[in-house]
C-alpha positions in Angstrom: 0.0 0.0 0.0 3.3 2.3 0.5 4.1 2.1 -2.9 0.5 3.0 -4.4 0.4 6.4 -2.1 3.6 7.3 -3.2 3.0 7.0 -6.5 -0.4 8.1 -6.5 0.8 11.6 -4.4 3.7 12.0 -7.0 1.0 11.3 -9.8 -1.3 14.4 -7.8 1.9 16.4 -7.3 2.7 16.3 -10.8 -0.9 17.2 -11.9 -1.3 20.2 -9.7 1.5 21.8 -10.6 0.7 21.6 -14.0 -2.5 23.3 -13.3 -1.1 25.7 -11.4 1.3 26.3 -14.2 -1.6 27.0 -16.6 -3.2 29.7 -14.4 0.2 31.3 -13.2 0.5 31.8 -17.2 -3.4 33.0 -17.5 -3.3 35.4 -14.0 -6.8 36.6 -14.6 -8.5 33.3 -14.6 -7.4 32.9 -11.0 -9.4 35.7 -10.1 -12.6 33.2 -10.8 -13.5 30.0 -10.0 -10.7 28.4 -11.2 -8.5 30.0 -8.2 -11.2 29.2 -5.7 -11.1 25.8 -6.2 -7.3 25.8 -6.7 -7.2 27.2 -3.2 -10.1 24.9 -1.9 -8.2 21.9 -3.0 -4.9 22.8 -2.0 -6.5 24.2 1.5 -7.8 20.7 1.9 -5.2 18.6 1.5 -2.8 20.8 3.9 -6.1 20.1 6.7 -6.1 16.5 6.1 -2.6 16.3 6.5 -2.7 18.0 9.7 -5.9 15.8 10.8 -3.3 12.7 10.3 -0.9 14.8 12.4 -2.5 15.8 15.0 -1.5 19.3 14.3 -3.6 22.5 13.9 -3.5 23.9 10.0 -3.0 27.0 9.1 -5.2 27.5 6.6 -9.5 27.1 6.3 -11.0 25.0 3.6 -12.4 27.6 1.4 -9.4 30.3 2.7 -7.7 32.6 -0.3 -4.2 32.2 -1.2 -2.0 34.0 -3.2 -1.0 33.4 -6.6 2.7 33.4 -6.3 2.0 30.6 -3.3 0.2 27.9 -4.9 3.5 26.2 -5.6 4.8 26.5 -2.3 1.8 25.0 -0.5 1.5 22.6 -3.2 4.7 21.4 -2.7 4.6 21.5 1.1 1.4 19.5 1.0 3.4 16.9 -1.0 6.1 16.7 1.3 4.1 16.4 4.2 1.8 13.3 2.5 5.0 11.2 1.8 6.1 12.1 5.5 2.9 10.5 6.1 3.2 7.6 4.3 6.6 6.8 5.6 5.7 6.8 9.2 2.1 6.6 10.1 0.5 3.1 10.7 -2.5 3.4 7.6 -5.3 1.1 9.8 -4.8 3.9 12.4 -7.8 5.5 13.2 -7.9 8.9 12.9 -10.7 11.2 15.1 -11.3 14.5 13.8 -13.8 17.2 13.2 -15.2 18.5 10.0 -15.8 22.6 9.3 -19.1 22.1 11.2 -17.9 20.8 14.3 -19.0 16.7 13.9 -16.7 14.5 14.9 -15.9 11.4 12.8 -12.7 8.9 12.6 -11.4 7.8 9.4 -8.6 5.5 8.5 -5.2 6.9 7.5 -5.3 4.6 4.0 -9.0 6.6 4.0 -7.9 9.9 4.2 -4.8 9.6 2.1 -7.4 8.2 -0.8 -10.0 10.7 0.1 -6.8 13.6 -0.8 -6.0 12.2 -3.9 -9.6 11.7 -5.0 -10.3 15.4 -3.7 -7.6 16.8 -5.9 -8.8 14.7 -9.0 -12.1 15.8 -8.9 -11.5 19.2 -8.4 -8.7 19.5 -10.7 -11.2 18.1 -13.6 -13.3 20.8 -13.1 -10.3 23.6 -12.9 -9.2 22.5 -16.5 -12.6 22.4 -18.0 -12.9 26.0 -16.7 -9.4 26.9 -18.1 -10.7 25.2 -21.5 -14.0 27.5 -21.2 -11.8 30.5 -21.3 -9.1 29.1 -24.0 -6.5 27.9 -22.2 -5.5 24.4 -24.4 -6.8 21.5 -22.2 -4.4 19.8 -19.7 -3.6 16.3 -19.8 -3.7 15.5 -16.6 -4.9 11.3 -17.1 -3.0 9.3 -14.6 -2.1 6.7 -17.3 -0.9 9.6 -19.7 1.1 10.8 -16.9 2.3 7.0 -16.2 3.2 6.8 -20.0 
């Protein structure tokens, strides 16, 4: 199971920075949806990070971020999931609370899936936006990028 996550993250790393790529060269789209869910999903995957942690994040799910950090955060998120996957026990049960204050516990295998599944989703619908506004589609296919 090591060796899917790590793939599977440096497959997610990979595709996000080639979205964020796209709107660092198109600046005004990030001013629209496309840069709220480009903050949403990398907001999200720095909170479950911290869930698995234990620590507090610094950001809030649907928080701004800056342009010219999209990169950084994206990379730090990165870093932290393979930290992640090299230490943490992935049948440990992780208790946490969602932005309305419930309580659930998830698995860490769970939560590292639910991240990568997050980002796909949402990353389909940042490049179909980009496309709406003429930016040339992104391949961003995990057997293209396994090719």
């Amino acid at each position: 199971m090591k060796t899917f996550f790590q793939d599977t993250f440096q497959y997610t790393h990979h595709s996000n920075l080639s979205v964020i790529s796209a709107v660092q060269d198109n600046p005004s789209l990030f001013t629209g949806r496309a840069g709220v869910l480009i903050c949403h999903t990398l907001n999200a995957h720095h909170i479950w990070n911290h869930r698995i942690s234990g620590s507090s994040p610094s950001f809030s799910v649907w928080g701004a971020l800056a342009l010219n950090q999209l990169q950084e955060v994206e990379t730090e998120n990165f870093s932290q999931s393979l930290q992640i996957i090299e230490k943490e026990d992935f049948d440990e049960k992780i208790s946490y609370q969602n932005t309305k204050g419930q309580t659930f516990v998830n698995s860490v295998s769970e939560i590292l899936f639910h991240i990568i599944n997050h980002s796909t989703y949402h990353r389909g619908q940042i490049v179909n936006l980009l496309k709406q506004e003429g930016v040339p589609p992104l391949v961003t296919d995990y057997i293209f990028y396994k090719r």
